[in-house]
N, C-alpha and C positions, 0 to 999 in steps of 0.2 A: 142836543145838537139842533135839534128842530122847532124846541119851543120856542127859542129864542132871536130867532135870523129872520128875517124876511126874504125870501130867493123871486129870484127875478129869470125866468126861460126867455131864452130868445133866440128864433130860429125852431122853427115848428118841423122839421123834416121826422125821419124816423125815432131818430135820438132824441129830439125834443120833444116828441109825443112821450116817449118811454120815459123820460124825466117825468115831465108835467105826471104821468100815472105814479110812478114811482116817489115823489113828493105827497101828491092824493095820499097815497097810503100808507104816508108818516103823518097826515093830519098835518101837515106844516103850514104856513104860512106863504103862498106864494102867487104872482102874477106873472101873464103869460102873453109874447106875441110875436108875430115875423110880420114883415113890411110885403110880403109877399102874397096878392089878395086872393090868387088862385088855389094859395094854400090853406086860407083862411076859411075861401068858400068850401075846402075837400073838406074840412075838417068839421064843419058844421054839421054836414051831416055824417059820416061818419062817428065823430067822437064829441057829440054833444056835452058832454061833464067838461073837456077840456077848454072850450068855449066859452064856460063859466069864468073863469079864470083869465079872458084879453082884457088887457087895457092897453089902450092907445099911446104910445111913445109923450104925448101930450099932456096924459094924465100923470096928476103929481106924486101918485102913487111911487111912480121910478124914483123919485126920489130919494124916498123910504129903503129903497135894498139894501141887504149886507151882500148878497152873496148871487153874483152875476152868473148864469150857467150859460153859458154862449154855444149853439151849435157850431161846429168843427171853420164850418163856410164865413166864417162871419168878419171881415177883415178890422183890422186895427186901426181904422182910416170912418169907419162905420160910429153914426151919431152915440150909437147905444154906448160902443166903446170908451168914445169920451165922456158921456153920461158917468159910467161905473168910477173912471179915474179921476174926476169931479168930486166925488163925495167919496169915494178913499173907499169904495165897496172891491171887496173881494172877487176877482174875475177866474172862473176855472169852467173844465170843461164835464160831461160826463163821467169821464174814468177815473177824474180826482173825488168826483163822489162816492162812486163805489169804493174807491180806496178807503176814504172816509170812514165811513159806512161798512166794513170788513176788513180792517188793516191787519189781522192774523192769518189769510188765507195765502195762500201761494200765487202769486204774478210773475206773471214771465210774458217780456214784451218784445216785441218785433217790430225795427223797422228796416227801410232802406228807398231808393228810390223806387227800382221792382223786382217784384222778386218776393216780396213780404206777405200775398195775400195764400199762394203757396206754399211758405214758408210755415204760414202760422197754421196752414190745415194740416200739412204734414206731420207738425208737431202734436198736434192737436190727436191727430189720426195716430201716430206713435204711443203717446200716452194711454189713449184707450185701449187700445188692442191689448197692453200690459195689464188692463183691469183698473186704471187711476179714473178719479173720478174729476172730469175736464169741463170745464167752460171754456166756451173760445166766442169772441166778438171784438168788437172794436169796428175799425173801418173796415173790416170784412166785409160790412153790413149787417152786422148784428148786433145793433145797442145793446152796451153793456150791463145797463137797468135794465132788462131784461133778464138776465141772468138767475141763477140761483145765487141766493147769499147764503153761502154756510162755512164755516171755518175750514174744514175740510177738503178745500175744493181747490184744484188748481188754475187760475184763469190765464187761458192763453188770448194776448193781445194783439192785434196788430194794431199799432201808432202810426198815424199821419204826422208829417212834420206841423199840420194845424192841430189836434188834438196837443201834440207834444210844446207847442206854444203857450196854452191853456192848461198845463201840470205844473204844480206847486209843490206839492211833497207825496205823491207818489214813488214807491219805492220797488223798482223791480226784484225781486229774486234771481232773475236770471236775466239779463236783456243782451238783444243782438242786433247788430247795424250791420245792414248785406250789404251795401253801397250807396253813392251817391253821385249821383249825375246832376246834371242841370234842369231843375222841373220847378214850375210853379213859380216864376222867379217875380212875375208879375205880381204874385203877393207877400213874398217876404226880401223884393229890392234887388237885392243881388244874393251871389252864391255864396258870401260870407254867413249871409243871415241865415241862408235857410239850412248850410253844415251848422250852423251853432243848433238852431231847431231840432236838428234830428239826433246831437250830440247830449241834450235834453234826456234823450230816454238811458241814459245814466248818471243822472240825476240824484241824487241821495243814497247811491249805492255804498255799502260799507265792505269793508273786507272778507267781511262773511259770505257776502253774494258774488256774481260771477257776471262777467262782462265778455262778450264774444264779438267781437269786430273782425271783418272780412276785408283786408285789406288788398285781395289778388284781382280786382277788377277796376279801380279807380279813388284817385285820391291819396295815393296809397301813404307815400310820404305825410303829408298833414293828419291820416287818421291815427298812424304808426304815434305822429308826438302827441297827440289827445288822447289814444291810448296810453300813455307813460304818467298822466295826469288823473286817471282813474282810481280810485282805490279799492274796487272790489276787485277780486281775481282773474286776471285779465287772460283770455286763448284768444292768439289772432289767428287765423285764418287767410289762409294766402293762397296761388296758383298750384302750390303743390297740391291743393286739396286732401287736409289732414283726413283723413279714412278712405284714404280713395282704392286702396289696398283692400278694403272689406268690401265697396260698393262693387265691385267691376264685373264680378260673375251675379251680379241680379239676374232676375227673370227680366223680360223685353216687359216693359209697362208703358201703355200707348198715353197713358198720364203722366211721363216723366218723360218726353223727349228733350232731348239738345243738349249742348254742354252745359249751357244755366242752369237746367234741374239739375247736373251735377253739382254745382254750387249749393243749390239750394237743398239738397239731398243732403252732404256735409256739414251747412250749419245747422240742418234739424238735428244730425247724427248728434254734433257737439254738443247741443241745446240737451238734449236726452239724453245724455251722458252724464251733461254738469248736474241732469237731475235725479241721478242716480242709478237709470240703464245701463244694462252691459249692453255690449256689440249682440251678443247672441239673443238678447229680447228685441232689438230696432231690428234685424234686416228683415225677419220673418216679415213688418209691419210694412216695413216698405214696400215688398212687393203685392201688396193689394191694396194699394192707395189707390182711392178714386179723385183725379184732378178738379180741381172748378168749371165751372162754366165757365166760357167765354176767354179764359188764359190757355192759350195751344189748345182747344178742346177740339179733341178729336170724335169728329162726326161718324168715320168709316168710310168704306172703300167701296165705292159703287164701279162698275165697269172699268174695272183699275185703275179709277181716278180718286184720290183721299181728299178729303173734304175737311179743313182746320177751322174752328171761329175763333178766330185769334183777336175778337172789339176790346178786349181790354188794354193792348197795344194801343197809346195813349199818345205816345211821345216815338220818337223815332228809333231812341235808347229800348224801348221794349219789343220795338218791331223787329231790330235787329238780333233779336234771340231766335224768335223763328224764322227771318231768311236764313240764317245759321244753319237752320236744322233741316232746311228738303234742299232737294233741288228740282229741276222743270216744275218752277213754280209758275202758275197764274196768281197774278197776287190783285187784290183788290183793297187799294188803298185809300184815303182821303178823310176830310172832316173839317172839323178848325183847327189849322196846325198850330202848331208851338214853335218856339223862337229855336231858327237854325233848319225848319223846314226837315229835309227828307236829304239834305246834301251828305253825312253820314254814312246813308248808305248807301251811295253807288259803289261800290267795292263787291256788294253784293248782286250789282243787274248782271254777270254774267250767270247769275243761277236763274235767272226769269224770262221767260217763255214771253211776256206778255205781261202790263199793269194797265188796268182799269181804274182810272181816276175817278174821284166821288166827290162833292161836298165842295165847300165854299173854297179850300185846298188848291182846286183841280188844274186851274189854270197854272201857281206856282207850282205845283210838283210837277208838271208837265214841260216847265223852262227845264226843270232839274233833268228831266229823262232824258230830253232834246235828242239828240243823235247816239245815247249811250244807250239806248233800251225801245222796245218797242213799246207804245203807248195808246192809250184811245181815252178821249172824254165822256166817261159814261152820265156825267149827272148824278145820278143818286146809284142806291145799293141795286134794287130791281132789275136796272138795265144793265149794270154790272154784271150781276149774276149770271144773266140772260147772254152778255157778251162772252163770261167765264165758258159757258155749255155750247157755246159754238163752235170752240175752238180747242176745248179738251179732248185730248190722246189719253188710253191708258198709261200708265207709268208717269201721268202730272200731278200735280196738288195743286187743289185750289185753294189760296191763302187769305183768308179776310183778315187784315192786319191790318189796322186803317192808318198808323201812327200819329193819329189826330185825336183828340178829343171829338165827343158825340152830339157839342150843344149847337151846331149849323142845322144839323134837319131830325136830331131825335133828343130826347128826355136824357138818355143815359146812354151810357156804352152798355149795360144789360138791354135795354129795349132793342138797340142799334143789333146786340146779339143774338136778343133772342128773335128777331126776325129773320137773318139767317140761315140762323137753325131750321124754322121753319121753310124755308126757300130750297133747303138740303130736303128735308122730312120731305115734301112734297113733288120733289123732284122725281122721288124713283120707288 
């Protein structure tokens, strides 16, 4: 498989370092680079072997590829792109290679708009607890070259609708679509393209394997006839929420609030079920799930005020899970928004005390508040926070929920979070 290809990385972030090693140490044949010079400089020093290995978009090397590994970011409009479809080379992503590279292991993939990164811990955290032996990466942020390769092994995925672009004949075992809303649409055109993309993570499936689609929160109709078209064994999942009769007497777990984590509770149930759980092994698991960072992460309850880092609330679809779930919120909102702004949620400014606007955002989400909500322009998160502790009463929440993407004034909605967290830590 390796003596013979020549691979071509492109796109140096976490995944593409874990490639570029993870070819290293098949001895294979391959050249490496991202157009990104900031990246280029980290990685010099840092991971000097990997360095060995750039060659300039220029050099005719490119020419030479079989087999294009494209980080997830890398859009379809981008030179390398047309480069690969030029000379008829092979375009895939990470997790087509690991498939590659261990096609008798068990996969089980997840997506949806959100909901998924949850989703696939839960699952992951499920599995374990029964003693199964679990991988879990994917766009969680765990390259999946990273991973253990053993036959043995069950890898829980989570899929981006980009990842899920860049698969070819990956084959789930088990896969699940939570929903789909409108995200990302700046890179896959409109909303046809990007439901086919996520439609993708049932892909090669045969009757043997199992397909779990949630059709009770949007779409419903369209996902209902794409489900009919499936041929592996289809459980949809709707508002009734199929086990919602086993979840209901859980323990209180401050990682599982709102009605979404009921959603998301039910398709892990389904997920571990199809893969061969009783009910009496998953509820025990559920209630000592520990949640993610920065999705509803609950910080704790200082002077009877709770403290949420809710940065991975991206889009205004993920924010509206947690206004759902407090009330007398302080919410601190903003970023670079996404198309459709924050108008969504006014339905929900009668549960809000107060928003603190942030980020390149602030002035549009601010027309949106206008006379329906109280408002302040804070600038960034700091002053925010600073405005939050002014004006908190026992029995508030403060909500960092920004429903914006993090790239106006930080790296990532992890860095955007974990500072935060620290603004909480420090507070008290």
């Amino acid at each position: 498989m390796y003596s013979n290809k020549k691979f071509g990385v492109f796109g140096l972030g976490i995944s593409g370092v874990a490639t570029v090693k993870f070819l290293e140490s098949k001895n294979a044949n391959f050249i490496a680079y991202d157009d990104r010079k900031n990246i280029v400089l980290g990685l010099s020093s840092r991971y000097p072997k990997v360095v060995n290995s750039f060659k300039d978009l220029s050099d005719a090397s490119w020419q030479e590829v079989d087999c294009f590994i494209l980080s997830p970011g890398i859009p379809d409009s981008h030179p390398i792109v047309k480069l690969a479809k030029q000379i008829n080379a092979q375009i895939i992503c990470d997790v087509e290679l690991l498939y590659q590279e261990n096609p008798h292991a068990k996969y089980i993939g997840i997506t949806g708009t959100n909901g998924k990164s949850t989703t696939t811990s839960l699952v992951a955290h499920i599995l374990r607890f029964n003693g199964l032996n679990v991988a879990i990466g994917g766009n969680i942020g765990i390259p999946v070259l990273e991973l253990d390769i053993r036959d043995n092994i069950i890898y829980v995925i989570e899929m981006s609708s980009f990842q899920l672009d860049l698969c070819n004949k990956v084959k789930f075992d088990i896969a699940l679509l939570l929903n789909i809303t409108p995200d990302h649409l700046d890179r896959h055109g409109n909303m046809e393209n990007y439901t086919n993309a996520k439609y993708k993570i049932f892909s090669n499936q045969t009757e043997k394997d199992s397909a779990i689609i949630n059709v009770g929160l949007s779409h419903s109709s369209e996902m209902i006839t794409f489900s009919e078209k499936v041929p592996a064994n289809i459980l949809v999942l709707d508002n009734k929420l199929h086990y919602q009769e086993r979840i209901y007497d859980l323990p209180h777990n401050n990682s599982l609030l709102g009605n979404h984590n009921k959603q998301n509770i039910a398709a892990s149930i389904a997920v571990c079920v199809k893969h061969g759980l009783s009910i009496k092994q998953i509820i025990p698991a559920l209630s000592t799930f520990v949640g993610l960072n920065h999705r509803m992460q609950y910080l704790g309850e200082y002077n009877g005020v709770t403290f949420i880092n809710d940065s991975k609330a991206t889009n205004a679809d993920s924010t509206e899970k947690a206004l759902a779930s407090f009330n007398n919120i302080i919410w601190i909102a903003g970023g670079r928004q996404k198309s459709g702004g924050i108008s969504s949620l006014m339905k929900y400014f009668v549960k809000i005390k107060q928003v603190f606007l942030v980020g390149e955002s602030q002035d549009e989400f601010a027309v949106t508040c206008s006379d329906e909500l109280k408002w302040k322009k804070s600038g960034d998160l700091y002053e925010a926070y600073k405005d939050a502790l002014a004006i908190m009463v026992p029995g508030d929440v403060v909500l960092f929920s920004p429903a914006c993407s993090s790239y106006d004034q930080w790296n990532s909605f992890e860095e955007r979070g974990n500072a935060f967290v620290e603004l909480v830590k420090n507070s008290f």
